[in-house]
CHARMM internal coordinates of N, CA and C (Angstrom, degrees):
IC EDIT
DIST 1 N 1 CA 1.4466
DIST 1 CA 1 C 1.5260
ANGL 1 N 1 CA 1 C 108.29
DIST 1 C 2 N 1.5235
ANGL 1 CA 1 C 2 N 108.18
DIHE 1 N 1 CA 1 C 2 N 121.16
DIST 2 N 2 CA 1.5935
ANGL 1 C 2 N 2 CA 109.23
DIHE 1 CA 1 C 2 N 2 CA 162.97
DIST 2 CA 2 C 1.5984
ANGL 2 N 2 CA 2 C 114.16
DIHE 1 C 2 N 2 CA 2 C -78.32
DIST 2 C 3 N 1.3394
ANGL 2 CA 2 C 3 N 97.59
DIHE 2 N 2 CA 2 C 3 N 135.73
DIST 3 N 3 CA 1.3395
ANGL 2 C 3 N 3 CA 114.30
DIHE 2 CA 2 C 3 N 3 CA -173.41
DIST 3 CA 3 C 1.6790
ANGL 3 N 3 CA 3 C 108.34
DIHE 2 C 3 N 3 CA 3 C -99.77
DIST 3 C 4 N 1.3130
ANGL 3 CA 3 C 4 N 139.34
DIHE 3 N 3 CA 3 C 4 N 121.82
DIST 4 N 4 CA 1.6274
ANGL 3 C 4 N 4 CA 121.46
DIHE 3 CA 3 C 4 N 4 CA 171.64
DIST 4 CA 4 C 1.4883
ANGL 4 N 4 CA 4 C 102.15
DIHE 3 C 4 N 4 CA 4 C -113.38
DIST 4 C 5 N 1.8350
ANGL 4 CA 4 C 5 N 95.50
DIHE 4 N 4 CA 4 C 5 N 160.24
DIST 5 N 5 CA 1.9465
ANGL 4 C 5 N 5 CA 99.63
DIHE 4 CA 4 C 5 N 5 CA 172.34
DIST 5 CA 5 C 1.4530
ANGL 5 N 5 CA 5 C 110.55
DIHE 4 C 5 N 5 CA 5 C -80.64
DIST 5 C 6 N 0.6584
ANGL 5 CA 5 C 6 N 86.67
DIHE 5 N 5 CA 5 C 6 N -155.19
DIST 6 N 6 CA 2.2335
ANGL 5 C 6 N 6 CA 97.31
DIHE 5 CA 5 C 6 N 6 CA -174.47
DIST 6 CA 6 C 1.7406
ANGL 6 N 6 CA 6 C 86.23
DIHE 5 C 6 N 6 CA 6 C -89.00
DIST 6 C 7 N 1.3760
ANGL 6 CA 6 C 7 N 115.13
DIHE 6 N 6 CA 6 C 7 N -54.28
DIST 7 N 7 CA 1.6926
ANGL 6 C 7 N 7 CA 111.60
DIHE 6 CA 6 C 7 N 7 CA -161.92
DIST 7 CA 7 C 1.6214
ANGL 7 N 7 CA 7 C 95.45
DIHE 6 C 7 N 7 CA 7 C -49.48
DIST 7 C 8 N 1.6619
ANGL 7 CA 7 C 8 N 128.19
DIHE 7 N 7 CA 7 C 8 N -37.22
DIST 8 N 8 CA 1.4694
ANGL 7 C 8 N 8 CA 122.93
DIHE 7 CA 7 C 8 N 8 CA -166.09
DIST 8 CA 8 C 1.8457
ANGL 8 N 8 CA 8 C 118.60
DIHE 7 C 8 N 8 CA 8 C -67.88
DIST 8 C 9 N 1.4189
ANGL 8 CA 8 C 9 N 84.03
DIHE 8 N 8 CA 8 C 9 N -48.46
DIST 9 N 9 CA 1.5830
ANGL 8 C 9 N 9 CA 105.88
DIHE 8 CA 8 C 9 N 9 CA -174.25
DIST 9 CA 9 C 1.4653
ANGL 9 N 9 CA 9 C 112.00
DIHE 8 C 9 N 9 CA 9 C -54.44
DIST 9 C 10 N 2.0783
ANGL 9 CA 9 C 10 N 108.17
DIHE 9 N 9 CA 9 C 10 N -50.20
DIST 10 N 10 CA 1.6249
ANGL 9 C 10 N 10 CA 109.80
DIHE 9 CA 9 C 10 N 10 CA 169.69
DIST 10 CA 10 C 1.4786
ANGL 10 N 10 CA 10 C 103.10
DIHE 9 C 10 N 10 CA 10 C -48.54
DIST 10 C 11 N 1.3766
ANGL 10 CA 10 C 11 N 126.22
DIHE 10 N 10 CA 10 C 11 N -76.36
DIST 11 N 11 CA 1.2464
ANGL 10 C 11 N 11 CA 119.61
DIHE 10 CA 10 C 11 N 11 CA -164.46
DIST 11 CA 11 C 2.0344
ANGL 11 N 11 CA 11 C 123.33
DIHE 10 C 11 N 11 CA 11 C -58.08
DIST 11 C 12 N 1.0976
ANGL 11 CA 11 C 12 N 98.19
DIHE 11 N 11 CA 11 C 12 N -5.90
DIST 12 N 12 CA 1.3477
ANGL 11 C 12 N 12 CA 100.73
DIHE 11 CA 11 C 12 N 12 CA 155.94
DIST 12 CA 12 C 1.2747
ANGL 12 N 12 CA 12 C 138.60
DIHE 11 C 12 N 12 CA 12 C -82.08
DIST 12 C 13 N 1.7105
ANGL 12 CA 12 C 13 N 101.03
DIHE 12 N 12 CA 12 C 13 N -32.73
DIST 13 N 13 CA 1.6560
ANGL 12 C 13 N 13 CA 117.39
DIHE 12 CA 12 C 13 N 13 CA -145.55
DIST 13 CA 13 C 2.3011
ANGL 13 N 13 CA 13 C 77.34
DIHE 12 C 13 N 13 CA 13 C -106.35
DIST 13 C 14 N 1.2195
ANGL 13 CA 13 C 14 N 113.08
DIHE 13 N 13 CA 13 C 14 N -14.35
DIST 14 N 14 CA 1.4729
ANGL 13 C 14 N 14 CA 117.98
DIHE 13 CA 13 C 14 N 14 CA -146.61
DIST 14 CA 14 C 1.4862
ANGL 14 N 14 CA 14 C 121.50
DIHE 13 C 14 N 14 CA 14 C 33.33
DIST 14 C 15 N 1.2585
ANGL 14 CA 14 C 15 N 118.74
DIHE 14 N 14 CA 14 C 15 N 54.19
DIST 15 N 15 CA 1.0668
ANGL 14 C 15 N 15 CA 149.12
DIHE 14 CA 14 C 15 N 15 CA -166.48
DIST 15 CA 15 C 2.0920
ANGL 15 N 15 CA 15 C 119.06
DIHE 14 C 15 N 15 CA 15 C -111.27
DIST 15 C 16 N 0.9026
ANGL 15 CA 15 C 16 N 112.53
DIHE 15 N 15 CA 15 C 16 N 86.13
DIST 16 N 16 CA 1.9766
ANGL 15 C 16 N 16 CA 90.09
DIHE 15 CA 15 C 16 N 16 CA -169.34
DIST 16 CA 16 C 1.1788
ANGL 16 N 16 CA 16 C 112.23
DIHE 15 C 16 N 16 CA 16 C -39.51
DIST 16 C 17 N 1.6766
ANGL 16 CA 16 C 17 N 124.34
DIHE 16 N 16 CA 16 C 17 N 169.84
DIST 17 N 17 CA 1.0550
ANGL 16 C 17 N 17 CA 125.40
DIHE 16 CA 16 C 17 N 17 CA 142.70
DIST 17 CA 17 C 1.6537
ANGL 17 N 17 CA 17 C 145.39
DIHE 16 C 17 N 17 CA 17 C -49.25
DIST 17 C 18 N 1.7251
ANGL 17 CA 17 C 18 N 87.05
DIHE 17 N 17 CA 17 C 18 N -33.22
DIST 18 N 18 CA 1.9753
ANGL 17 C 18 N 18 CA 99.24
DIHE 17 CA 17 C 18 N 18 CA 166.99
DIST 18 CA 18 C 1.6617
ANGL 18 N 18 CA 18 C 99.89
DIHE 17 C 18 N 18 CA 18 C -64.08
DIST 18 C 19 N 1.5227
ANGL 18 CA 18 C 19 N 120.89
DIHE 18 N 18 CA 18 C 19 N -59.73
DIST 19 N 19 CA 1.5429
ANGL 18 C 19 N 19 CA 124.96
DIHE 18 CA 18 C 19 N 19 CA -173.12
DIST 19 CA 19 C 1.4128
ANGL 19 N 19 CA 19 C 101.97
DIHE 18 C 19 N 19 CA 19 C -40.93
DIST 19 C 20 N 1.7204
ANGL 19 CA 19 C 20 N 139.19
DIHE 19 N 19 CA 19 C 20 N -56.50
DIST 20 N 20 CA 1.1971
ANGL 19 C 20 N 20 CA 141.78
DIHE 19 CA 19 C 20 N 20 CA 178.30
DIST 20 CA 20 C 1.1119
ANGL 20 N 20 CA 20 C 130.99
DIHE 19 C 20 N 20 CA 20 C -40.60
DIST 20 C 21 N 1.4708
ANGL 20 CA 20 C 21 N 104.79
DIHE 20 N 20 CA 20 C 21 N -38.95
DIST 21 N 21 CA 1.6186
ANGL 20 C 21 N 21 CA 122.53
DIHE 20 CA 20 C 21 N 21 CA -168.59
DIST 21 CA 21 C 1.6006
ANGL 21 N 21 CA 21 C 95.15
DIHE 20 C 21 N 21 CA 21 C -91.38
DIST 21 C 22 N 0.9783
ANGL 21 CA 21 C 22 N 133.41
DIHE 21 N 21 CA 21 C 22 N -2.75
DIST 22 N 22 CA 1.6571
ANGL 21 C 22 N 22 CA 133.29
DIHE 21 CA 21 C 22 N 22 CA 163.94
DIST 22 CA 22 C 0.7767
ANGL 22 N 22 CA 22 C 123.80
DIHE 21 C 22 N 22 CA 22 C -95.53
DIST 22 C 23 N 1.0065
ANGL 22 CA 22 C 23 N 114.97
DIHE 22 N 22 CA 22 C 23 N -42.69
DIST 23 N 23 CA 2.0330
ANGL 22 C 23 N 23 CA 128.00
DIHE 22 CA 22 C 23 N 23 CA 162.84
DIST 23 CA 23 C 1.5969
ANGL 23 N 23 CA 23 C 108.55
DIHE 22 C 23 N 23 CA 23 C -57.40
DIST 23 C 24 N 1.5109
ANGL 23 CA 23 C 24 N 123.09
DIHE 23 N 23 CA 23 C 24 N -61.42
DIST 24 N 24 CA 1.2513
ANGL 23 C 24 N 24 CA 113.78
DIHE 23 CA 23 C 24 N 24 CA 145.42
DIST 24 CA 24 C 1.9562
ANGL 24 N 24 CA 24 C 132.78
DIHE 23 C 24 N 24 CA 24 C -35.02
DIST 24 C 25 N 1.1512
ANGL 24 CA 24 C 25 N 111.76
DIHE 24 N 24 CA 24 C 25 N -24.73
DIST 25 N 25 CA 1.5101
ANGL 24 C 25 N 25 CA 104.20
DIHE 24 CA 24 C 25 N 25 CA 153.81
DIST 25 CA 25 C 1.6010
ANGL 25 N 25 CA 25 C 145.24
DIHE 24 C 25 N 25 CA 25 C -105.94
DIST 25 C 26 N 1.4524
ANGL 25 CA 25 C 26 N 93.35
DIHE 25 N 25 CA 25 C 26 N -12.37
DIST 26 N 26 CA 1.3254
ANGL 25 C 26 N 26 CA 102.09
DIHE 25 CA 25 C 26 N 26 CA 165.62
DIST 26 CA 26 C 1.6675
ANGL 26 N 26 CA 26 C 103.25
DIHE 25 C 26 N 26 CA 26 C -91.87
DIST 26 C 27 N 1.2690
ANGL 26 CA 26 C 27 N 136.07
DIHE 26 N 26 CA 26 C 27 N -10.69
DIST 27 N 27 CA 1.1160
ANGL 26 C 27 N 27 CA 129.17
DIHE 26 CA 26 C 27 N 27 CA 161.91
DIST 27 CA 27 C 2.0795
ANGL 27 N 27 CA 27 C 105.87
DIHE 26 C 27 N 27 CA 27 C 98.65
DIST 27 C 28 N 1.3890
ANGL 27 CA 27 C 28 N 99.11
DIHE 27 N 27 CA 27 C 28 N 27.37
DIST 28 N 28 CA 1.2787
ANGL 27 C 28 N 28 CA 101.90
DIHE 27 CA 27 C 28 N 28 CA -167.39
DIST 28 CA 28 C 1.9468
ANGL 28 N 28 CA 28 C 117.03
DIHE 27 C 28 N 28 CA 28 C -113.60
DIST 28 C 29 N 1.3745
ANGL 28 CA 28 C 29 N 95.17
DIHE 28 N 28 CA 28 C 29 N -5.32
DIST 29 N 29 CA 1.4077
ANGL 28 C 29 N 29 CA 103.19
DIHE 28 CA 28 C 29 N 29 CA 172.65
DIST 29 CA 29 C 1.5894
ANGL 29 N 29 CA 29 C 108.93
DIHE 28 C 29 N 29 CA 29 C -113.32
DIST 29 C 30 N 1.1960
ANGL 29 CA 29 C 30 N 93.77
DIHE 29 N 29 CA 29 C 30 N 178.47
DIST 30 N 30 CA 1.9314
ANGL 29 C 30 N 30 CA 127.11
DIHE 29 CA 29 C 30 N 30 CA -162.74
DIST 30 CA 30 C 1.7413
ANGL 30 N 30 CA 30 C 79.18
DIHE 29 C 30 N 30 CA 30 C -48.30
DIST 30 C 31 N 1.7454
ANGL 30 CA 30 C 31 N 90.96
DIHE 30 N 30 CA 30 C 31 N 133.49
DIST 31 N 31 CA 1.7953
ANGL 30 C 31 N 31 CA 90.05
DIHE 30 CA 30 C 31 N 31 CA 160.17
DIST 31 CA 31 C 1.7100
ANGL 31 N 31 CA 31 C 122.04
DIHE 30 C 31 N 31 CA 31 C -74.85
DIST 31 C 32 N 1.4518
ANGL 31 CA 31 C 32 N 99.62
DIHE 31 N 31 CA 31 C 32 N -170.55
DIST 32 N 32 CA 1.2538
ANGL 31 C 32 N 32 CA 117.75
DIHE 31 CA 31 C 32 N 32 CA -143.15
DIST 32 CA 32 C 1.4083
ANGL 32 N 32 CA 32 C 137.68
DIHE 31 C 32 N 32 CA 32 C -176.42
DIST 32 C 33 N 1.4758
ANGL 32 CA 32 C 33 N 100.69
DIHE 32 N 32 CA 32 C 33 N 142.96
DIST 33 N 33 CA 2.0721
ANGL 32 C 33 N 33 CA 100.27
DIHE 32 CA 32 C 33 N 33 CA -159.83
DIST 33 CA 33 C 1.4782
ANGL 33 N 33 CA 33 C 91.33
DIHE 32 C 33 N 33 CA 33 C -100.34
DIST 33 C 34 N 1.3795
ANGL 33 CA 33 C 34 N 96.08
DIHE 33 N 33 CA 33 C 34 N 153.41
DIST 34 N 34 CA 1.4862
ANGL 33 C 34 N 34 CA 100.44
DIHE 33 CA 33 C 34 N 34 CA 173.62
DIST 34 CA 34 C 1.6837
ANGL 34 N 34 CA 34 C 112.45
DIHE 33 C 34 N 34 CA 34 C -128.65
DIST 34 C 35 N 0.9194
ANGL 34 CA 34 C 35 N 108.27
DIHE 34 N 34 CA 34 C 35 N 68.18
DIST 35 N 35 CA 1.8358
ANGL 34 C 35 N 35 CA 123.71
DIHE 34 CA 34 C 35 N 35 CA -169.69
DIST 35 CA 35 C 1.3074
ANGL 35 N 35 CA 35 C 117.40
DIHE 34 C 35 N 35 CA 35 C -63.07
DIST 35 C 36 N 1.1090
ANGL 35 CA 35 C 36 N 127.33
DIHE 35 N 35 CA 35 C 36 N 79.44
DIST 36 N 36 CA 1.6925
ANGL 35 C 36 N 36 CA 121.75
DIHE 35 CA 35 C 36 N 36 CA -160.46
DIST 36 CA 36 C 1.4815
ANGL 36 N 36 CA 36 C 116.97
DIHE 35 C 36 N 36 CA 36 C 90.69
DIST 36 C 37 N 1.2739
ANGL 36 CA 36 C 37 N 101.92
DIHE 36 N 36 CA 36 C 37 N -119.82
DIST 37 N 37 CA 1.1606
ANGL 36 C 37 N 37 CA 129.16
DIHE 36 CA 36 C 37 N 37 CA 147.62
DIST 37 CA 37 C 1.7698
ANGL 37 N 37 CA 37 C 127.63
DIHE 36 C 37 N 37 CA 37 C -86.73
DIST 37 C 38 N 0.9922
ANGL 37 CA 37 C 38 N 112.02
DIHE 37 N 37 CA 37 C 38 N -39.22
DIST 38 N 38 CA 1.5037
ANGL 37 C 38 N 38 CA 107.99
DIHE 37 CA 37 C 38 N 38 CA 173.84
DIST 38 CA 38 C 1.1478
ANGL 38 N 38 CA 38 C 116.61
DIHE 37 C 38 N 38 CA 38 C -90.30
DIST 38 C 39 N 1.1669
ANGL 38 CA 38 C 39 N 93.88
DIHE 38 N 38 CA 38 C 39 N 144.84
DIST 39 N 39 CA 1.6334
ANGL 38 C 39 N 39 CA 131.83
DIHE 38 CA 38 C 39 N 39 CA 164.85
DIST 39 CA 39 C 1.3772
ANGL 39 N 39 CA 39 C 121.79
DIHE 38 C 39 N 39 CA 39 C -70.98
DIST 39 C 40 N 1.0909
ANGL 39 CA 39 C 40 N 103.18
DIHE 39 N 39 CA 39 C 40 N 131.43
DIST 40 N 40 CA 1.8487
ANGL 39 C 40 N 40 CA 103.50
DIHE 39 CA 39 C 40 N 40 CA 176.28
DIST 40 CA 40 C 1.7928
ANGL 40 N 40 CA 40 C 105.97
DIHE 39 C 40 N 40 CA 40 C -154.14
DIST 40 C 41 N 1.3604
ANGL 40 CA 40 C 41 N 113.96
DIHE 40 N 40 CA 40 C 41 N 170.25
DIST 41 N 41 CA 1.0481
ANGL 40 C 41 N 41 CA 125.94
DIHE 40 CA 40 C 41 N 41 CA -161.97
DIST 41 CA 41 C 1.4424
ANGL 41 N 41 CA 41 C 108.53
DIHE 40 C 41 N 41 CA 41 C -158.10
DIST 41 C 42 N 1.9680
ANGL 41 CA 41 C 42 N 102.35
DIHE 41 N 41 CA 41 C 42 N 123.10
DIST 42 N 42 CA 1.3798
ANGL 41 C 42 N 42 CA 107.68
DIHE 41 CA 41 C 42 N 42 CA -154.44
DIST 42 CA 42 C 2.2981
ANGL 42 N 42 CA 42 C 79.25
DIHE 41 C 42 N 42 CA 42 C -75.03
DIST 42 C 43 N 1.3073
ANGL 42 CA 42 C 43 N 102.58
DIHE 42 N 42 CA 42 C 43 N 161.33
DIST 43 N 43 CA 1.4131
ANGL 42 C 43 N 43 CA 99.38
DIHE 42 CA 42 C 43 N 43 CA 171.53
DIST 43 CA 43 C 1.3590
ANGL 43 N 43 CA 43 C 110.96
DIHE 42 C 43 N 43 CA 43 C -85.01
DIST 43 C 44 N 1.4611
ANGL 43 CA 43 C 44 N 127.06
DIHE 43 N 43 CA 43 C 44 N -32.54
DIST 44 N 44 CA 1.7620
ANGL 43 C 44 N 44 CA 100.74
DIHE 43 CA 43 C 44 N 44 CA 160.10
DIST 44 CA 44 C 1.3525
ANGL 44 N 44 CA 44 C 136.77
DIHE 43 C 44 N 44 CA 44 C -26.17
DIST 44 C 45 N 1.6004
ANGL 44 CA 44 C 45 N 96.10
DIHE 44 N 44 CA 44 C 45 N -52.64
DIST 45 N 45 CA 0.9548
ANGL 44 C 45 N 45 CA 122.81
DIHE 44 CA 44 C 45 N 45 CA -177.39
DIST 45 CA 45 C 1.7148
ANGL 45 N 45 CA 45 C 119.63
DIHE 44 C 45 N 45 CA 45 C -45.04
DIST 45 C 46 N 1.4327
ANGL 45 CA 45 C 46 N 105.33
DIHE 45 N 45 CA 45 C 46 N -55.45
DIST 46 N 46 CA 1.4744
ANGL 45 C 46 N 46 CA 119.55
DIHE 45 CA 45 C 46 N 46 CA 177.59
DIST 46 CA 46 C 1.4586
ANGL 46 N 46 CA 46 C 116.81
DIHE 45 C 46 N 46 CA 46 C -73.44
DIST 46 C 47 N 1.5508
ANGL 46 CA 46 C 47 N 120.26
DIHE 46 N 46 CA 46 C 47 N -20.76
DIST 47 N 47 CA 1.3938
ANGL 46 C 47 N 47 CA 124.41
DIHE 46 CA 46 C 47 N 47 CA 148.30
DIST 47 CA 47 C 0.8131
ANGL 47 N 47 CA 47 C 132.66
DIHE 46 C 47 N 47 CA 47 C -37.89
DIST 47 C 48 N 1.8012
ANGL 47 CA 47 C 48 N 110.95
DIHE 47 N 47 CA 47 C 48 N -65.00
DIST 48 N 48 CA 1.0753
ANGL 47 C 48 N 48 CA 124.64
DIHE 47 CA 47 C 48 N 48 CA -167.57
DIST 48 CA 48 C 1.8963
ANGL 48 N 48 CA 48 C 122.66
DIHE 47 C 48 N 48 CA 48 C -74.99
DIST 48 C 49 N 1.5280
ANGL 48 CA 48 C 49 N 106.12
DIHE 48 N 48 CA 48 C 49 N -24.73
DIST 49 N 49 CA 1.5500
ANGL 48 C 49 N 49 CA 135.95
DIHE 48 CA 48 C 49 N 49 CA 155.59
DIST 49 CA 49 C 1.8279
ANGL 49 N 49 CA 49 C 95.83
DIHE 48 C 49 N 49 CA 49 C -56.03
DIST 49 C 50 N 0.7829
ANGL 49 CA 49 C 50 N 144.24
DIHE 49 N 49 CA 49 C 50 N -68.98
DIST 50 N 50 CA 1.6560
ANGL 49 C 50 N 50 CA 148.69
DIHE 49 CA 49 C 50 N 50 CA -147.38
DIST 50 CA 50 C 1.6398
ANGL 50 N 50 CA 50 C 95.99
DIHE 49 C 50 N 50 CA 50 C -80.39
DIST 50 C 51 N 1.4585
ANGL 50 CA 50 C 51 N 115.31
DIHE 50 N 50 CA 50 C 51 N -46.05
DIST 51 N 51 CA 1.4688
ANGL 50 C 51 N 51 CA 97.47
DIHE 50 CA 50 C 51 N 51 CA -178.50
DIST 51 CA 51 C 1.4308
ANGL 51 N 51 CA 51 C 117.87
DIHE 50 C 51 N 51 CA 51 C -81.43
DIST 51 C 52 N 1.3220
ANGL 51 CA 51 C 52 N 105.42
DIHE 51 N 51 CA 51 C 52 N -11.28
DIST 52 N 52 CA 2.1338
ANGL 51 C 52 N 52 CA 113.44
DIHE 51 CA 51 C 52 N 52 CA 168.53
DIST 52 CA 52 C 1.4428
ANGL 52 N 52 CA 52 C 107.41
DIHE 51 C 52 N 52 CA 52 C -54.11
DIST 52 C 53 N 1.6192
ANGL 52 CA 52 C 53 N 102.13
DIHE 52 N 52 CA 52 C 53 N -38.12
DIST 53 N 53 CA 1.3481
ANGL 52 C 53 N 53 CA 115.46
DIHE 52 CA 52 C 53 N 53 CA -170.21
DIST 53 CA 53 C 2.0545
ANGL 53 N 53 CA 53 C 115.13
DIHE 52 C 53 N 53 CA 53 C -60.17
DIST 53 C 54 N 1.6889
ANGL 53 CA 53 C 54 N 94.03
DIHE 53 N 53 CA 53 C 54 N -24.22
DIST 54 N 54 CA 1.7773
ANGL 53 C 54 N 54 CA 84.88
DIHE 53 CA 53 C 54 N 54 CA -161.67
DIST 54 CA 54 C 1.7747
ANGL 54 N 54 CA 54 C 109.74
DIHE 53 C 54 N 54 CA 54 C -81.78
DIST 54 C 55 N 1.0601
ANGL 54 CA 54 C 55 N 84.84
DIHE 54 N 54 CA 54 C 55 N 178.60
DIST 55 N 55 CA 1.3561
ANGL 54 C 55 N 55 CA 116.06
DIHE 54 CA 54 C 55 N 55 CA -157.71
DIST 55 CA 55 C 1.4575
ANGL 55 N 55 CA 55 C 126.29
DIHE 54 C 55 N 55 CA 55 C -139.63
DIST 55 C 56 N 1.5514
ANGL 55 CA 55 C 56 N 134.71
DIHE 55 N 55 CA 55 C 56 N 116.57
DIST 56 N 56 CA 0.9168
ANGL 55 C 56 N 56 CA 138.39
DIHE 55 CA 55 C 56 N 56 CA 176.98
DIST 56 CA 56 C 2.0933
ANGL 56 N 56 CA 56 C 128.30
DIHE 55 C 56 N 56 CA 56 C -69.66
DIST 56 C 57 N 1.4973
ANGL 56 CA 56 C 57 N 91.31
DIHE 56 N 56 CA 56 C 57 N -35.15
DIST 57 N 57 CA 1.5572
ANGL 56 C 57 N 57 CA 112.68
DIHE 56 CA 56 C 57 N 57 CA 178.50
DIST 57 CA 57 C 1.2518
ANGL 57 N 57 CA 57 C 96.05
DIHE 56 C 57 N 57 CA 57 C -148.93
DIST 57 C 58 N 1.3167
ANGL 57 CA 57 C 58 N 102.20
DIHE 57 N 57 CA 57 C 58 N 168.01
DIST 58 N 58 CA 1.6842
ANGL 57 C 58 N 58 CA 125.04
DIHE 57 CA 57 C 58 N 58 CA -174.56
DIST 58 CA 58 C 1.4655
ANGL 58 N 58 CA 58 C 96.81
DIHE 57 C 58 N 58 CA 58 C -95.80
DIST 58 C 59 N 1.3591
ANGL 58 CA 58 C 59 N 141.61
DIHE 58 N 58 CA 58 C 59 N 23.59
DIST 59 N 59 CA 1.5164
ANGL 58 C 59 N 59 CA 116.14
DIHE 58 CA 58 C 59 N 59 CA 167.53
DIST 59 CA 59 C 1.5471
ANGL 59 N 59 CA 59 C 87.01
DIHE 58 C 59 N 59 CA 59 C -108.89
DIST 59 C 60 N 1.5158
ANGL 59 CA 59 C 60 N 125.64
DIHE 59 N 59 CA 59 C 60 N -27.47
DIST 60 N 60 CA 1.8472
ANGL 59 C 60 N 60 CA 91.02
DIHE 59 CA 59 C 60 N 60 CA 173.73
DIST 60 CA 60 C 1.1280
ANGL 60 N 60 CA 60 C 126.21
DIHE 59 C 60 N 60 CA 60 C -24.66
DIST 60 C 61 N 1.4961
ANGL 60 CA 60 C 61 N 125.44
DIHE 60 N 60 CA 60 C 61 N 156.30
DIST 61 N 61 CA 1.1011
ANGL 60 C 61 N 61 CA 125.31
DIHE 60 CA 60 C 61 N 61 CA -171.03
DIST 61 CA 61 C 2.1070
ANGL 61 N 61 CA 61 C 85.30
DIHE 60 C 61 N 61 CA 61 C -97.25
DIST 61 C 62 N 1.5389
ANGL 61 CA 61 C 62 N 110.43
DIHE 61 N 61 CA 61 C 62 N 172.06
DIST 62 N 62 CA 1.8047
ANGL 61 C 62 N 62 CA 92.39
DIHE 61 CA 61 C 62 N 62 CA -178.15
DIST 62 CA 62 C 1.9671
ANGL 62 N 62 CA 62 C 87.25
DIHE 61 C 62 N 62 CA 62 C -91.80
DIST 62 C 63 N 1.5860
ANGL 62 CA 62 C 63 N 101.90
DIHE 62 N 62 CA 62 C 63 N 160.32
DIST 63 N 63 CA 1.5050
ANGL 62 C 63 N 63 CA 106.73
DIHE 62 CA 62 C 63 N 63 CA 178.45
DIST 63 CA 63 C 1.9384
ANGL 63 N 63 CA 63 C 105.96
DIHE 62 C 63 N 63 CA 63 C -116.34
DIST 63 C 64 N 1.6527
ANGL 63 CA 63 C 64 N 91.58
DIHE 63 N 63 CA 63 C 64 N 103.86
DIST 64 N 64 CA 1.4390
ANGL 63 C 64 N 64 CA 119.20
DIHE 63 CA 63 C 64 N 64 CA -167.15
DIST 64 CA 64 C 1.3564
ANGL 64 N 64 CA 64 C 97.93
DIHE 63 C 64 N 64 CA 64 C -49.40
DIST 64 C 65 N 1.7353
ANGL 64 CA 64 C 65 N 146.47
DIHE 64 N 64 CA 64 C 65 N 67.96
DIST 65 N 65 CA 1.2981
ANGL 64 C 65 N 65 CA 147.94
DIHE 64 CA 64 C 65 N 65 CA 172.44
DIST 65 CA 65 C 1.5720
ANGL 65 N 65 CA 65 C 101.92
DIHE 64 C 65 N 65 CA 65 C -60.22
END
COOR INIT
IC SEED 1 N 1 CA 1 C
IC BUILD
C-alpha cells in the first residue's frame, strides 16, 4: 500500500490542506490514517475519492462521498 502526506494529496486532489482537513471532518473526503499526529492517505484511496468525483455534464448535482 502507497501511503501519501497531506502536501501530496493537496497537490493532486488541487485541493488545500485547510479544504482537506474539513472534508476530513465533515466526513466527506478521500479516507484516511491518522498515525499520531499525521495524516496520510492510502493512494487507492484518493483514486477511488477522485473518480466519485467525475462527471459527465455540469448540471450533476456534486455526490458528497
Amino acid at each position: 500500500m502507497t501511503l501519501l502526506t497531506l502536501d501530496e494529496v493537496a497537490a493532486i486532489t488541487g485541493l488545500s490542506q485547510s479544504t482537506l482537513a474539513k472534508k476530513r471532518m465533515a466526513g466527506t473526503g478521500p479516507a484516511f490514517f491518522k498515525l499520531g499526529r499525521t495524516i496520510k492517505y492510502a493512494a487507492q484511496d484518493v483514486d477511488a475519492w477522485l473518480l466519485s468525483r467525475r462527471r459527465t455534464s455540469t448540471w450533476q448535482p456534486a455526490n458528497e462521498l
